[in-house]
VEXGUBA-90622 format. One record per residue (C-alpha): z, y, x. Coordinates in nm, 2 decimals, always signed. Example, Ala and Ser with C-alpha at 12.3 -4.5 7.8 and 13.67 -1.06 7.14 Angstrom:
+--------+--------+--------+
|     pz |     py |     px |
+--------+--------+--------+
|  +0.78 |  -0.45 |  +1.23 |
|  +0.71 |  -0.11 |  +1.37 |
+--------+--------+--------+
END
This chain:
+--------+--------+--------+
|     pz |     py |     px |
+--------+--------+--------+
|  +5.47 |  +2.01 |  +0.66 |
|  +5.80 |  +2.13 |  +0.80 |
|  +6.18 |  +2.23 |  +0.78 |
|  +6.06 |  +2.56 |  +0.92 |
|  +6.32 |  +2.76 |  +1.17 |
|  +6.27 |  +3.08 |  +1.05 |
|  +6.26 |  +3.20 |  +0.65 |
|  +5.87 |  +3.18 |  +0.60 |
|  +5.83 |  +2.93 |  +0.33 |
|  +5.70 |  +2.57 |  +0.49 |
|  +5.35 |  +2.57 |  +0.52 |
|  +5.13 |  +2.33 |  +0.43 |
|  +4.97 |  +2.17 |  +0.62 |
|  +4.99 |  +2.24 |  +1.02 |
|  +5.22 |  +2.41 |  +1.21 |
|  +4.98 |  +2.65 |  +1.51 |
|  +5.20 |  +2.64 |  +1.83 |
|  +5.16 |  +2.64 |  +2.19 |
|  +5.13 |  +2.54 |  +2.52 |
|  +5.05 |  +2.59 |  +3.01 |
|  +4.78 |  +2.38 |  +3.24 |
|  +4.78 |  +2.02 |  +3.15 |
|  +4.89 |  +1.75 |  +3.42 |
|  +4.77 |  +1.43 |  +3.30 |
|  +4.93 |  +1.08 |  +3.34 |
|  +4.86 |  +0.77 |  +3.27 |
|  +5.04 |  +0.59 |  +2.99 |
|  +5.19 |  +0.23 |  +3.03 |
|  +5.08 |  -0.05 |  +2.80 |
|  +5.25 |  -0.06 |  +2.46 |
|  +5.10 |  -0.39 |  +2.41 |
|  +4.86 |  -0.65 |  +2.53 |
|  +4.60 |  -0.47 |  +2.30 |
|  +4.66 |  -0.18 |  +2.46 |
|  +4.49 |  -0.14 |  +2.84 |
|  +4.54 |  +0.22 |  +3.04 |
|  +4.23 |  +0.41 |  +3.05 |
|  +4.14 |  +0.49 |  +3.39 |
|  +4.15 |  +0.90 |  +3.49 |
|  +3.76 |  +0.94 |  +3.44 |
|  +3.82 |  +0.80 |  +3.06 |
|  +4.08 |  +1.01 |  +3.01 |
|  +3.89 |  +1.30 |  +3.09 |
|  +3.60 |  +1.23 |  +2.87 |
|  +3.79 |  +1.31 |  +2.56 |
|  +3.60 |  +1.66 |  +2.47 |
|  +3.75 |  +1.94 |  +2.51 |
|  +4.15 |  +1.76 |  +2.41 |
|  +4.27 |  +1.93 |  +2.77 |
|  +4.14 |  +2.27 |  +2.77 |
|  +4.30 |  +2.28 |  +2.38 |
|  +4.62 |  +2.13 |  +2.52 |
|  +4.61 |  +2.40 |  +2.78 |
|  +4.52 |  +2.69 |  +2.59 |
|  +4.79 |  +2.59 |  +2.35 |
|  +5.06 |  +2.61 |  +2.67 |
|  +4.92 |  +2.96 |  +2.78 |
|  +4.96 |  +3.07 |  +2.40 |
|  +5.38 |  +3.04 |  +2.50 |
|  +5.53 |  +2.72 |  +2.39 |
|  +5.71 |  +2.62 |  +2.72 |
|  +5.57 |  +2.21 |  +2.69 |
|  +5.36 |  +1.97 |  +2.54 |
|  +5.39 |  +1.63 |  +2.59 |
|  +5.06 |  +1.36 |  +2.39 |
|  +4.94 |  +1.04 |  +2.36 |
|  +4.57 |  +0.94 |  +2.21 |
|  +4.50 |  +0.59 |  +2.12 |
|  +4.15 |  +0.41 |  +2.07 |
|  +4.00 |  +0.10 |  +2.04 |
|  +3.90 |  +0.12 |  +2.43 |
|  +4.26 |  +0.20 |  +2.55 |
|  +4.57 |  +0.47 |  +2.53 |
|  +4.62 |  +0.79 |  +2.73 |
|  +4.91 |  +1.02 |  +2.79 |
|  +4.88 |  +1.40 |  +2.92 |
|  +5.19 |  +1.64 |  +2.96 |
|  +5.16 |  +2.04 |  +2.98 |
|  +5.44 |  +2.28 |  +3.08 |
|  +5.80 |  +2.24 |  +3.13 |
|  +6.04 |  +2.06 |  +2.98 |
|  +6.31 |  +2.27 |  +3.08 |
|  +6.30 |  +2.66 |  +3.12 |
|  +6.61 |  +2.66 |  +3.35 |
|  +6.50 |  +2.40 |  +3.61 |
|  +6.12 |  +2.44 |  +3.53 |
|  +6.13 |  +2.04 |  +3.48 |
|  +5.80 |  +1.89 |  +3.33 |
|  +5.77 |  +1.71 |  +3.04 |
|  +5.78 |  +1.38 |  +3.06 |
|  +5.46 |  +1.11 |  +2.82 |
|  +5.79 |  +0.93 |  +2.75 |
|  +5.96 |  +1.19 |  +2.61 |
|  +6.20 |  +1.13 |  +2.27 |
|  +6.15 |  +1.48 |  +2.01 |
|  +6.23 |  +1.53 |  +1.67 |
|  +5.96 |  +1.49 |  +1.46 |
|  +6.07 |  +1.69 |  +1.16 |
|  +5.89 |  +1.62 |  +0.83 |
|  +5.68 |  +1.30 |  +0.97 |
|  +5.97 |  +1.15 |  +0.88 |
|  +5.86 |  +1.17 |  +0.52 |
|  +5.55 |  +0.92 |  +0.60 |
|  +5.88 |  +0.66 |  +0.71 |
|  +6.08 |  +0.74 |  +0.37 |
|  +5.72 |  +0.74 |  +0.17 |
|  +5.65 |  +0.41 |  +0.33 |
|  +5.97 |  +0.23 |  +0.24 |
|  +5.96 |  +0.33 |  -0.14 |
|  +5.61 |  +0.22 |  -0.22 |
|  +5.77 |  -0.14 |  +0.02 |
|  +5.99 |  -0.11 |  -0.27 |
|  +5.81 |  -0.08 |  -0.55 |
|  +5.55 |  -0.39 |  -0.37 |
|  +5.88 |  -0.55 |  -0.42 |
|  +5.90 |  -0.45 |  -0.80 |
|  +6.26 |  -0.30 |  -0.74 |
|  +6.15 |  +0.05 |  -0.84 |
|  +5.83 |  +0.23 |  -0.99 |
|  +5.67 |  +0.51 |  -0.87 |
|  +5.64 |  +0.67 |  -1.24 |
|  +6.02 |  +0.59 |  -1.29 |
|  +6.24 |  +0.91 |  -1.37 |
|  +6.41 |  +1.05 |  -1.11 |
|  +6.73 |  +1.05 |  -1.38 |
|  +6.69 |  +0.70 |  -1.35 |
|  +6.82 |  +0.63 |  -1.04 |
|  +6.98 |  +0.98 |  -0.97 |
|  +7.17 |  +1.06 |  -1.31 |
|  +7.29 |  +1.46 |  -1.35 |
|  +7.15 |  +1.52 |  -0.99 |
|  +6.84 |  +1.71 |  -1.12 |
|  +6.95 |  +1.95 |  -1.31 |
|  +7.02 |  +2.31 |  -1.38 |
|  +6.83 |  +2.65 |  -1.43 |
|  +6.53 |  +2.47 |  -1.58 |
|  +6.50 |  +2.16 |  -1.29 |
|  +6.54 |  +1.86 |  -1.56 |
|  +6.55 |  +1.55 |  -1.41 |
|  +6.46 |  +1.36 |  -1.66 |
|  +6.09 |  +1.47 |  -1.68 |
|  +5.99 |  +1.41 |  -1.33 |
|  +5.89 |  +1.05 |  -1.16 |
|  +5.92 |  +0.94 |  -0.81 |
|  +5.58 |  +0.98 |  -0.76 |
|  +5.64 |  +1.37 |  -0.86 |
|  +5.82 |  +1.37 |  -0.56 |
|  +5.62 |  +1.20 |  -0.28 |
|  +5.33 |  +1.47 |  -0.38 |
|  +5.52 |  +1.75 |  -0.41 |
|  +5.38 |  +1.82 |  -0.79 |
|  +5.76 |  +1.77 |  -0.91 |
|  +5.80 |  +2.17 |  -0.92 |
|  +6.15 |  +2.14 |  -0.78 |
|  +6.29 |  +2.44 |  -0.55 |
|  +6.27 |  +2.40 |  -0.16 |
|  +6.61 |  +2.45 |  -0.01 |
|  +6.49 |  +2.55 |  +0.32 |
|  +6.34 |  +2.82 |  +0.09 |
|  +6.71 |  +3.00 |  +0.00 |
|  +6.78 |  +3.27 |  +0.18 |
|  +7.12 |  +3.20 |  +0.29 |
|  +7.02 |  +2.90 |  +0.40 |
|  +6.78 |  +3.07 |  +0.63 |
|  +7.01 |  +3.28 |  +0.73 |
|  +7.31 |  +3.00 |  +0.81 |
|  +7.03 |  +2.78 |  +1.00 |
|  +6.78 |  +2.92 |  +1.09 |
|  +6.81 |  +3.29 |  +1.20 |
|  +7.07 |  +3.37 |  +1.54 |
|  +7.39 |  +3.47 |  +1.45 |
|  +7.42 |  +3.19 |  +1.18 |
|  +7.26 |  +2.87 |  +1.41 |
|  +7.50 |  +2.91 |  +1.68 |
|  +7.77 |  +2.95 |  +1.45 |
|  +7.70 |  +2.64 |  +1.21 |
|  +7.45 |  +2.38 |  +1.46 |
|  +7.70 |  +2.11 |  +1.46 |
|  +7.76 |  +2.19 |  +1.03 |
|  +7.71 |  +1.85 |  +0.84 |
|  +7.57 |  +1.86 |  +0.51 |
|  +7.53 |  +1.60 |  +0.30 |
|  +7.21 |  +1.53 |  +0.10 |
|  +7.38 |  +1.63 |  -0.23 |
|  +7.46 |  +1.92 |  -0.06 |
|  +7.12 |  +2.02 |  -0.02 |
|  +7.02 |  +1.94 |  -0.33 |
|  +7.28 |  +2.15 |  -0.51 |
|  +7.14 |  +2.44 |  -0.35 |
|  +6.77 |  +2.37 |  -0.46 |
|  +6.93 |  +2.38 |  -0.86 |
|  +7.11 |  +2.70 |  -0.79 |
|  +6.69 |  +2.83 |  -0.82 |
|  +6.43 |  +2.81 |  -1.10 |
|  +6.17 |  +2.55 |  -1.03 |
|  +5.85 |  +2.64 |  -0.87 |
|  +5.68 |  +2.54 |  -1.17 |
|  +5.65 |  +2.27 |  -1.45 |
|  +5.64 |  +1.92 |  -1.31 |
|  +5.28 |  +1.79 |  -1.27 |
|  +5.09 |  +2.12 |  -1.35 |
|  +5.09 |  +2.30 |  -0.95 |
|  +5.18 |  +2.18 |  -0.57 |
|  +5.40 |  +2.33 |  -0.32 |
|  +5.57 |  +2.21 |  -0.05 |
|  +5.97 |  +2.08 |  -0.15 |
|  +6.16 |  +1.93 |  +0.12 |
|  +6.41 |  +1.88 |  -0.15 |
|  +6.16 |  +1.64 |  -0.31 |
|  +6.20 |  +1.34 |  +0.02 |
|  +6.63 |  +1.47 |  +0.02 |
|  +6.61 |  +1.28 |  -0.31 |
|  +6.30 |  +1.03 |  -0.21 |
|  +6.59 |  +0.92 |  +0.08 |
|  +6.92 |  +0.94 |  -0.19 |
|  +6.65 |  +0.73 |  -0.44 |
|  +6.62 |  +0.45 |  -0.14 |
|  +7.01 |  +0.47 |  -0.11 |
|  +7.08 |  +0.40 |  -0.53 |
|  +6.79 |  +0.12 |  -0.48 |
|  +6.89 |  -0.09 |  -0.20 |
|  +7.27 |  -0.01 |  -0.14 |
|  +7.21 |  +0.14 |  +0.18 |
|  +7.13 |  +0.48 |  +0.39 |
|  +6.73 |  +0.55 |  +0.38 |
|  +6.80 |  +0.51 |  +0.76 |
|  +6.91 |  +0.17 |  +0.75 |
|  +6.59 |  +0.10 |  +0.54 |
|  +6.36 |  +0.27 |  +0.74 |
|  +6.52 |  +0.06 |  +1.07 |
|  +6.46 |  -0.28 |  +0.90 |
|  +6.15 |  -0.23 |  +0.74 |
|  +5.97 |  -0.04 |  +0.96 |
|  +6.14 |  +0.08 |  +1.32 |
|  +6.25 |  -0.30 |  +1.44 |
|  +5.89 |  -0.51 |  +1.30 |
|  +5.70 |  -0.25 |  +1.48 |
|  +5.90 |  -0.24 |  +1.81 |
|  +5.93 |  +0.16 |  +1.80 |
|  +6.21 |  +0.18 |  +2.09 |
|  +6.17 |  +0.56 |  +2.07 |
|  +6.21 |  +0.59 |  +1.70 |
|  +6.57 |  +0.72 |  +1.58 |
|  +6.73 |  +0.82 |  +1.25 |
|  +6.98 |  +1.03 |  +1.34 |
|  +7.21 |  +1.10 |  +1.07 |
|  +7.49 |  +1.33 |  +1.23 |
|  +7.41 |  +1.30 |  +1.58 |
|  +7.34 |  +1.63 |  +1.78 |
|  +7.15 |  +1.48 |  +2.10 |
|  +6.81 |  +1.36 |  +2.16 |
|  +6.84 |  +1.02 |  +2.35 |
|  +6.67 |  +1.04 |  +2.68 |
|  +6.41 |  +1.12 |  +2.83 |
|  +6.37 |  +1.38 |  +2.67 |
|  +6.34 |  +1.79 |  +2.71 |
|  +6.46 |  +2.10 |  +2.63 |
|  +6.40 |  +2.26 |  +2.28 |
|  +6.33 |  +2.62 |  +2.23 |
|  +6.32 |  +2.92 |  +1.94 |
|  +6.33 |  +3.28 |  +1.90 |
|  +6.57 |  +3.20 |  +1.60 |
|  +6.40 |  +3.50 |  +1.46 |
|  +6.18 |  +3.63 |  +1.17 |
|  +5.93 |  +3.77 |  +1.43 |
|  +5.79 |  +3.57 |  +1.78 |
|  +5.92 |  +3.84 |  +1.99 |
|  +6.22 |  +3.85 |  +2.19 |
|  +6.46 |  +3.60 |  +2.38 |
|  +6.40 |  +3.26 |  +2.37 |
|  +6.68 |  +3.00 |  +2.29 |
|  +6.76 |  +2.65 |  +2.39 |
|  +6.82 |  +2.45 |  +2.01 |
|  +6.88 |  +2.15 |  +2.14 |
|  +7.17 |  +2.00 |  +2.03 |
|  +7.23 |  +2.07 |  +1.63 |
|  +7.31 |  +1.80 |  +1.37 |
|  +7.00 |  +1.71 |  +1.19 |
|  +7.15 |  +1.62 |  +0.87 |
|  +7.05 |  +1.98 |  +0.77 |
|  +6.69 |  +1.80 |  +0.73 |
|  +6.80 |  +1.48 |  +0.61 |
|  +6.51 |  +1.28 |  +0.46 |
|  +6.31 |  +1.53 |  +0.51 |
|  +6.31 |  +1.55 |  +0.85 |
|  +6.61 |  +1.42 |  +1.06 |
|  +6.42 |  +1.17 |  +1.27 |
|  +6.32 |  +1.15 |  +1.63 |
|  +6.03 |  +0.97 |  +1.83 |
|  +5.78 |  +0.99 |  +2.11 |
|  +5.40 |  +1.03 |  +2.09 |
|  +5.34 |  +0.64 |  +2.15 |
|  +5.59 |  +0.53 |  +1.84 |
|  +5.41 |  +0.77 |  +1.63 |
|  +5.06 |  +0.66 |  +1.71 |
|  +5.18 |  +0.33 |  +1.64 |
|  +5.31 |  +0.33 |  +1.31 |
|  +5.07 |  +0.55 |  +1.16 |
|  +4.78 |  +0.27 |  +1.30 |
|  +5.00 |  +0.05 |  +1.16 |
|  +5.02 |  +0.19 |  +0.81 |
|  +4.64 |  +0.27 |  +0.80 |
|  +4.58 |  -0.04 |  +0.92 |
|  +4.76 |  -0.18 |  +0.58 |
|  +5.04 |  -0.41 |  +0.81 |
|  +5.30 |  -0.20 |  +0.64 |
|  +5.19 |  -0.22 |  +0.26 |
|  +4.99 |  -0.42 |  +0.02 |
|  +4.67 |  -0.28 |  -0.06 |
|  +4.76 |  -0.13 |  -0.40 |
|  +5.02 |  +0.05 |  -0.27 |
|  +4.83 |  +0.18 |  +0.06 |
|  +4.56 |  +0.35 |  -0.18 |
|  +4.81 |  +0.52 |  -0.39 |
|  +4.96 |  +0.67 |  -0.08 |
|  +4.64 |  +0.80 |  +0.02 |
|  +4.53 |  +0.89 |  -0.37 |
|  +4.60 |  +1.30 |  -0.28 |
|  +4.59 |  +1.65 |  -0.50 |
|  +4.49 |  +1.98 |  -0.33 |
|  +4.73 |  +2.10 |  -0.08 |
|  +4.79 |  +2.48 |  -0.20 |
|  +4.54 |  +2.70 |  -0.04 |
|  +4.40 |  +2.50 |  +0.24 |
|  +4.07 |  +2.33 |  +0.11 |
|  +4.01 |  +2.06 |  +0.36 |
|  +4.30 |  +1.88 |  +0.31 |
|  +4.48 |  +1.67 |  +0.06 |
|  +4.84 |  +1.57 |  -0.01 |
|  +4.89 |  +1.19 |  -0.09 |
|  +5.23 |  +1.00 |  -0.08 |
|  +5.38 |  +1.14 |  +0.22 |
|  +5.07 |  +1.14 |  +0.39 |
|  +4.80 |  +1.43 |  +0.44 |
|  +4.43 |  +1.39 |  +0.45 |
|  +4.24 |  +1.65 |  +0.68 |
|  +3.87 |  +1.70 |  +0.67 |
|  +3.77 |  +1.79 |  +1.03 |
|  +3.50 |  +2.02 |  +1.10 |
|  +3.31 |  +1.82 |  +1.21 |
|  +3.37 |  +1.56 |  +0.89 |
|  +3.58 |  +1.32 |  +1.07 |
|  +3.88 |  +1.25 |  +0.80 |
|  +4.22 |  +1.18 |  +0.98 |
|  +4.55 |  +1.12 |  +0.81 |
|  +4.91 |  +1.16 |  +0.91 |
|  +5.13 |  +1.47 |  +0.85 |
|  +5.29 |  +1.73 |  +1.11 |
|  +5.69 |  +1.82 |  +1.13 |
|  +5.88 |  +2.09 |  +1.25 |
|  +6.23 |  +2.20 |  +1.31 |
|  +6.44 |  +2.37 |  +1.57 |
|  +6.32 |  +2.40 |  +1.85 |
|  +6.02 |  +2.14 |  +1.81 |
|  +5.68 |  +2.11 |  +1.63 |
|  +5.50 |  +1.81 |  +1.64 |
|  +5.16 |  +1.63 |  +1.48 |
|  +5.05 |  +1.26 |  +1.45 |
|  +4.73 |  +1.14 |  +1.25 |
|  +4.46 |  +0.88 |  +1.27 |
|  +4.13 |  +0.79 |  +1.19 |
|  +4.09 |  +0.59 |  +0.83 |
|  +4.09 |  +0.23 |  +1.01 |
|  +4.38 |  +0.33 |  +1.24 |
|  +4.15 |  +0.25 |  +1.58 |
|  +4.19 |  +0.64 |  +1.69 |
|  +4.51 |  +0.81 |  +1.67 |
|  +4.69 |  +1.10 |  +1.85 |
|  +4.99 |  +1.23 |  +1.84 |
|  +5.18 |  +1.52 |  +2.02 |
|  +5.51 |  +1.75 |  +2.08 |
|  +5.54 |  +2.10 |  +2.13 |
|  +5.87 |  +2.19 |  +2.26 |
|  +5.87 |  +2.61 |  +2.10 |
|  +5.84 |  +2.65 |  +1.73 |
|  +5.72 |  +3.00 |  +1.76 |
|  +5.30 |  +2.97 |  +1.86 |
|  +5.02 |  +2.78 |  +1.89 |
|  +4.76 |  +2.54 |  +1.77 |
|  +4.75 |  +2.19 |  +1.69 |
|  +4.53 |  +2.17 |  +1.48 |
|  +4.28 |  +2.31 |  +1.80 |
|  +4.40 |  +1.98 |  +1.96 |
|  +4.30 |  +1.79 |  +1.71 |
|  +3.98 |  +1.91 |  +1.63 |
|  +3.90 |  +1.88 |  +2.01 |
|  +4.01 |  +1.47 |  +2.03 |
|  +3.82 |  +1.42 |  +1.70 |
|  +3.52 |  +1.60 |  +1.70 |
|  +3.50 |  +1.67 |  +2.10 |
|  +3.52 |  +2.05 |  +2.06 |
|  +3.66 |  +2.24 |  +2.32 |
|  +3.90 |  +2.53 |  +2.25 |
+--------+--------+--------+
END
């Protein structure tokens, strides 16, 4: 799930990307639960490396990943960092994440509907009066929980073509990076289209759906989705790595380089997309993290230390994800059926320059979570299937 940097539609579930030979490190403590697994543990992992490395030969310049189990954590980095100075990448390194950041936003709605201050099958009119509306998009007929599932039927605005071409093609990023666009903005250009399809009757992917999850948390609480999303969630779990954003164009340190072809096709010159200002992505996917935050929250959601039970199992209550039969779209939160019939649940995220993946096992005790720093090739979900189900690529 992804603000995708090129005009192909936002796919459902995983990104494929890439990687070059993997140097493995090993990863400090994150807690006193948490021991360092020694090198010979690290390598006992199936076939996680030779994915990791086939993903780097595949082109994406780095990879940088963090696995974490009941018996300890470990860290491996592929690649470079930075194409000019062939730097590596760094376990610690700070990426954007892209669309996990609508497990953060999901998360902090259904906190607030624990809190009875909202309902998941409240109107999105309710809260957001006249912001719903035109050329067939109504408002007034689709819940909150329309939009954590992406059944509301409501236009993706990544989707427009001028969009895609102001964002996410050459000519357009370099001219507009540092653009800020409010998330009515964004909105507004989602109602200049029809909807995808009635509310409730079809899926598709909508990152217009969490622009208005994070403008619902604002109207709620009186405060930016950001702020929410800091209190609730970023400062009780101690993620030091973990950003929102807003308007800021730099990734805090240390961190790498981010690449693209800022093209239609994967050919041709690659370019460093660094620095732009995320609030293109909003609540859909402005923030940034590291592979140890990531692996931490989601064992802390599945774990149930961020919501009540009720709220937990409507998060994971999911519909068919398009056309991809082995997995399922909850609240924010995807559902994969491995091949080998491990279930693991996170999301994945993309956006300039940066794709990225984070999901754990249903009790939280095996998580992993990784950073490609190219947008243009690979496979994650080859990673994953080798940490899971000890396949090797």
């Amino acid at each position: 799930m992804t603000v995708r940097t090129t005009l192909v539609a936002a796919t459902a579930v995983a990104l494929s990307l890439a990687l070059t030979g993997p140097a493995f490190a090993a990863a400090p403590a994150r807690g006193d639960h948490e021991a360092t697994l020694p090198q010979s543990r690290l390598r006992s992992t199936g076939g996680t490396p030779m994915a990791i490395e086939a993903a780097v030969k595949d082109g994406v310049p780095g990879v940088t990943a963090t696995a974490r189990t009941g018996h300890g954590v470990w860290s491996t980095t592929a690649g470079v960092g930075n194409l000019r100075t062939e730097q590596p990448r760094s376990v610690h390194d700070r990426f954007r994440v892209g669309s996990i950041t609508k497990t953060f936003v999901s998360t902090v709605l259904l906190q607030l509907e624990a809190e009875g201050r909202l309902s998941l099958d409240d109107k999105v009119a309710k809260w957001l009066p006249g912001t719903v509306r035109g050329n067939g998009h109504d408002g007034r007929r689709i819940t909150l929980r329309r939009l954590l599932s992406h059944t509301s039927g409501i236009f993706n605005y990544t989707a427009d073509d001028d969009f895609g071409r102001t964002y996410f093609l050459k000519d357009g990023f370099f001219e507009h990076r540092y653009d800020t666009k409010a998330p009515a903005d964004l909105v507004a250009i989602a109602m200049t289209h029809k909807p995808d399809f009635a509310p409730g009757t079809s899926w598709n992917y909508s990152n217009t759906n969490y622009v208005l999850a994070g403008m619902v948390i604002e109207k709620v609480t009186g405060r930016p989705y950001g702020d929410e999303v800091r209190r609730r969630i970023v400062e009780p779990l101690s993620l030091d790595a973990t950003s929102v954003p807003g308007t800021r164009v730099t990734v805090p340190r240390p961190s790498s380089r981010a690449y693209s072809k800022l093209a239609e096709t994967a050919t041709g010159p690659t370019y460093d997309v660094t620095e732009l200002n995320p609030s293109l992505a909003a609540a859909a996917g402005e923030m940034i993290s590291d592979s140890s935050d990531l692996n931490r929250f989601y064992s802390a959601l599945l774990e149930g230390r961020l919501l009540p039970p009720e709220q937990l199992k409507e998060m994971k209550t999911t519909v068919t994800a398009g056309e991809f039969p082995d997995a399922g779209y909850g609240l924010g939160l995807i559902d994969r059926k491995l091949s080998c019939g491990v279930h693991v649940w996170g999301h994945d995220g993309g956006i300039h320059g940066s794709n990225s993946v984070a999901v754990t096992t249903k009790d939280g005790r095996h998580s992993l979570a990784l950073n490609f720093n190219g947008d243009w090739s690979g496979d994650t979900d080859a990673v994953i299937e080798a940490e899971f189900c000890g396949k090797e690529s």
